[in-house]
C-alpha positions, 0 to 999 in steps of 0.5 A: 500489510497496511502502512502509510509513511506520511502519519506522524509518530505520537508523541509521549512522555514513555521512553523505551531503550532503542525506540530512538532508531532511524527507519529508514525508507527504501526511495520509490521505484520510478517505472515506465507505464509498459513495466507498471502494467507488467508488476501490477496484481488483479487488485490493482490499477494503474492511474496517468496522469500528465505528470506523473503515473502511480499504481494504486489499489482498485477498491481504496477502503482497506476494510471493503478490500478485507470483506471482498477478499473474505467473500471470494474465497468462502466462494472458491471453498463452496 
């Protein structure tokens, strides 16, 4: 599931009964390098940096990593 917690909720005039709640984000898991290469799929890399070290996608656009994933396994059914 694609998501990103940074993009603002649009604001309308509409009210909806229970739309009012809190969500509630789980904080970042803080890692070490060793356990980031441990929990990072095939699709992923792992970026360090001086200050910090992130896990990322390899292919960044969501629609190529569609069109990619499509691709392979049309292959695996050939």
């Amino acid at each position: 599931m694609e998501m990103n917690p940074v993009k603002a909720k649009k604001a309308t005039n509409v009210r909806a009964a229970g739309s009012e709640e809190q969500i509630k984000l789980i904080p970042p898991r803080i890692m070490s390098l060793e356990e980031m290469i441990a929990y990072m799929r095939s699709d992923e890399l792992v970026e360090l940096t001086p200050k910090s070290i992130r896990l990322r996608k390899a292919i960044l656009d969501q629609g190529e990593r569609r069109r990619l994933k499509r691709e392979s396994k049309n292959a695996r059914n050939s």
